[in-house]
N, C-alpha and C positions, 0 to 999 in steps of 0.2 A: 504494500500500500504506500502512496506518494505521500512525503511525511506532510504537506499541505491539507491531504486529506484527514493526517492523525488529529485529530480537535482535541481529544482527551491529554496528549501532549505539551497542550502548552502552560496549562496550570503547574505540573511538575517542573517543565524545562524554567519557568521563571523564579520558581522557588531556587532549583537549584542556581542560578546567577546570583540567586540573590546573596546564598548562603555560601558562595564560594567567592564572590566580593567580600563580602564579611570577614570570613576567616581567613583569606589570602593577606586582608588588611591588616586587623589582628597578628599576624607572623607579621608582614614587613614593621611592623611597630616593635616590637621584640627587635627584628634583625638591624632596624638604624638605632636603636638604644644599645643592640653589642658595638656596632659603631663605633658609637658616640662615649660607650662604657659606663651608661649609667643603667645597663639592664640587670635588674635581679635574676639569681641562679633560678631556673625555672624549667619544667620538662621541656619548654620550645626554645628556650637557648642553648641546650642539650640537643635536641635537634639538628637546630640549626647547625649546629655544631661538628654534626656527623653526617650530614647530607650526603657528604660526597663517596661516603664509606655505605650504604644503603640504596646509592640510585633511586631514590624517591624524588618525583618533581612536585615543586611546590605546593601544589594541590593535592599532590597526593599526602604531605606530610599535614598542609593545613588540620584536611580533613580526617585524619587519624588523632590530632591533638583534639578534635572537637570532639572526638566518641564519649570520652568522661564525661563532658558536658551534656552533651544531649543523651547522656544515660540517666541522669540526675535531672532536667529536664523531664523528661519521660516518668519517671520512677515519682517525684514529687506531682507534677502535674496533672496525672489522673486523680490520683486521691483527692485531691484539694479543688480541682474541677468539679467532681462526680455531684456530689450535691448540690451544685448551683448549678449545674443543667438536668438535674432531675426531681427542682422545685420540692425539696425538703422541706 
């Protein structure tokens, strides 16, 4: 199918832009603060750090550092959700 015709497509594809502007921005903020040397030890200046030893490209490392987060995310978010959409 001609992906013009995929309609179900573009709600995912824009999330994802969205969320991989995010997190790409997020590391480059880390990576000009090792720079600059004012960046705190942190899983993504470890990272960054070892990029070249891993072959991950930026996106692919982004979105590995966001898994914690959007697991906590997730994990808090239903709970704390679940009763204010099901008018308790």
């Amino acid at each position: 199918m001609q992906e013009c015709l995929q309609w179900f497509r573009r709600k995912p594809e824009q999330m994802r832009q969205r969320d991989t502007r995010a997190y790409l921005g997020l590391l480059n903020d880390v990576r000009e603060g090792i720079e600059a040397g004012t960046a705190m030890p942190s899983i993504a200046s470890k990272a960054l750090e070892k990029t070249a030893n891993w072959g991950l490209s930026d996106v692919e490392i982004a979105y590995a550092l966001s898994t914690p987060w959007q697991a906590g995310v997730s994990t808090v978010g239903s709970p704390v959700g679940w009763p204010m959409t099901n008018n308790l």
